[in-house]
C-alpha positions as CSV (number, residue, x, y, z in Angstrom):
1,X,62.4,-121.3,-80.8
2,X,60.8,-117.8,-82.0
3,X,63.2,-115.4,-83.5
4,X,62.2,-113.2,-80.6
5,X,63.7,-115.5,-77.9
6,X,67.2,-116.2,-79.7
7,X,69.7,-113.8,-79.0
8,X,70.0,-111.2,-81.6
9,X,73.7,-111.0,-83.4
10,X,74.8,-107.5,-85.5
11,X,76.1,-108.2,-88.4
12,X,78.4,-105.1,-89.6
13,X,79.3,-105.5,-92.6
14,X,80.8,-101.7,-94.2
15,X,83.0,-103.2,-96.7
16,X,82.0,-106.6,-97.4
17,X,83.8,-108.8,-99.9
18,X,83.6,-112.2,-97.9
19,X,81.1,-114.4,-97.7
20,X,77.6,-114.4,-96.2
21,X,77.7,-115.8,-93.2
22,X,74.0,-115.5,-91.9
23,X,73.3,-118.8,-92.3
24,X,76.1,-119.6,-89.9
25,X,74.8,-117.4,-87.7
26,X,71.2,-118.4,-87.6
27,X,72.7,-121.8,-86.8
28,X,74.6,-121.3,-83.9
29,X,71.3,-119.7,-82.7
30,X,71.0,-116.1,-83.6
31,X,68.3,-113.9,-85.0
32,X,70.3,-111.6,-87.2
33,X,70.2,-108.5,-88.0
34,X,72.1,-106.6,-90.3
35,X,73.3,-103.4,-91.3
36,X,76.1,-101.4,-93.6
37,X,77.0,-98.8,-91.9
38,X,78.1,-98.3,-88.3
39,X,75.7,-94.7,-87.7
40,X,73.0,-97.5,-88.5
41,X,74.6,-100.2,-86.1
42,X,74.8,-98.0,-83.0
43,X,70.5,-97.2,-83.7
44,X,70.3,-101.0,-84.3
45,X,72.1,-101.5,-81.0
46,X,70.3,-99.5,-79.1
47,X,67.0,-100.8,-80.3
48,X,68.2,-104.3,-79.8
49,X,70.5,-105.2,-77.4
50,X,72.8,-107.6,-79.4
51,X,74.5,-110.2,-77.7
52,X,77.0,-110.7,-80.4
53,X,78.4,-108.2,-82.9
54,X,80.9,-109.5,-85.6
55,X,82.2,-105.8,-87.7
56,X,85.5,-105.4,-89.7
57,X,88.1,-104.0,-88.7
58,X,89.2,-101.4,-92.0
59,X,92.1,-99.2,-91.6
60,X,91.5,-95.6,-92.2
61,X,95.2,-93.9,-92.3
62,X,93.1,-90.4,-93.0
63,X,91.5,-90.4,-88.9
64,X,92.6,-88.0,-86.8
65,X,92.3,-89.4,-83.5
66,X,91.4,-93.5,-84.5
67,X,92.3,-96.1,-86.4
68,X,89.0,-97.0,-87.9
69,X,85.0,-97.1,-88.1
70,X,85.2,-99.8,-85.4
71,X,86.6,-97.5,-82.8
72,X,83.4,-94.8,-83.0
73,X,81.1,-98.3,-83.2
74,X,82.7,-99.4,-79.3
75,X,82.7,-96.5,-77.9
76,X,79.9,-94.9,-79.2
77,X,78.1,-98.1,-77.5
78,X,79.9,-98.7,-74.2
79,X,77.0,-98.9,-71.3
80,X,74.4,-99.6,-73.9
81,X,75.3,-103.2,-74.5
82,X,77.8,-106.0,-73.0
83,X,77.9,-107.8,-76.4
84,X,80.6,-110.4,-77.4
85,X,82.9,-108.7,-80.4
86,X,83.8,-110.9,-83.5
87,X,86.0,-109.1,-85.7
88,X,87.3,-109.5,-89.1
89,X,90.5,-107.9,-90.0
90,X,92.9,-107.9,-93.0
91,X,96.5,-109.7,-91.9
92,X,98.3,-106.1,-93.4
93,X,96.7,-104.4,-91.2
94,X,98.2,-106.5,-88.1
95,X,100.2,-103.0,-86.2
96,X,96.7,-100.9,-86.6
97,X,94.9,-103.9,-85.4
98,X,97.1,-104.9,-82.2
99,X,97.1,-100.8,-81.4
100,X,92.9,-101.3,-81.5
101,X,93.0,-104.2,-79.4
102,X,95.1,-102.3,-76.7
103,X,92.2,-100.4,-76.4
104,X,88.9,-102.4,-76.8
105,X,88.6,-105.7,-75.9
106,X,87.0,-108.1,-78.4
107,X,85.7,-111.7,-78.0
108,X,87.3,-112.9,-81.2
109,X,89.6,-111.4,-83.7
110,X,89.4,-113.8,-87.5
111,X,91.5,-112.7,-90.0
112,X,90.7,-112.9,-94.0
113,X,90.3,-115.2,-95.7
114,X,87.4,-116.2,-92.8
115,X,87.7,-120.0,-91.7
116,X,84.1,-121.3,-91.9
117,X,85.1,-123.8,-89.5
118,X,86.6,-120.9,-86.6
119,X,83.8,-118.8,-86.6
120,X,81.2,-122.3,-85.7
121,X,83.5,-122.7,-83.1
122,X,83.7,-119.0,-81.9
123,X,79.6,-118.6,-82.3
124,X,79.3,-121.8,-80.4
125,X,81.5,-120.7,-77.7
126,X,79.6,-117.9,-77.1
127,X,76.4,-119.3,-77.2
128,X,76.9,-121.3,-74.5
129,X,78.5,-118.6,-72.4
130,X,75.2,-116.9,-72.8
131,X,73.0,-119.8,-72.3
């Protein structure tokens, strides 16, 4: 299968510090595409219509009105794409994160270290709700 009939996955990555996981990714059946910051993601999402977006969720204590990054991502977005939402989160950061989750829904919430094995299961999941 072309690159250009998989469904495309945004990888989100503004902080980093965890493992690669493109390779994952391309296995379960996604054409990647990546990006660093979310003002870049929401361009990338409009351009291509991601199924699947896996971002981190990183506490900013110093927002006004949010929590984090993730918060402009999802809403800046809403009506543009109905893409499944991995999310990587610190286990500190557990109150902030539950408070987020009251008001976006995501598909998957992992929290550091990643389990390898979790996110196969989560990709496969959704690639066969999207089949």
């Amino acid at each position: 299968m072309s690159s250009s009939n998989k469904p495309v996955l945004l990888s989100i990555i503004e902080l980093g510090g965890y493992s690669d996981f493109t390779v994952l990714y391309k296995e379960a059946g996604f054409h990647v595409v990546q990006t660093n910051s979310v003002r870049k993601a929401v361009k990338l999402i409009r351009q291509h219509k991601p199924k699947v977006m896996v971002a981190e969720f990183n506490f900013q204590s110093d927002f006004r009105d949010r929590t984090s990054s993730l918060e402009t991502l999802l809403s800046s977005t809403q009506g543009v794409t109905d893409a499944n939402i991995i999310v990587f989160y610190e286990k500190e950061y557990q109150v902030q994160y539950q408070r987020f989750l009251q008001s976006f829904e995501v598909t998957a919430s992992l929290v550091f270290p990643i389990d390898e094995e979790q996110l196969c299961a989560t990709l496969q999941g959704i690639s066969r709700k999207i089949e």
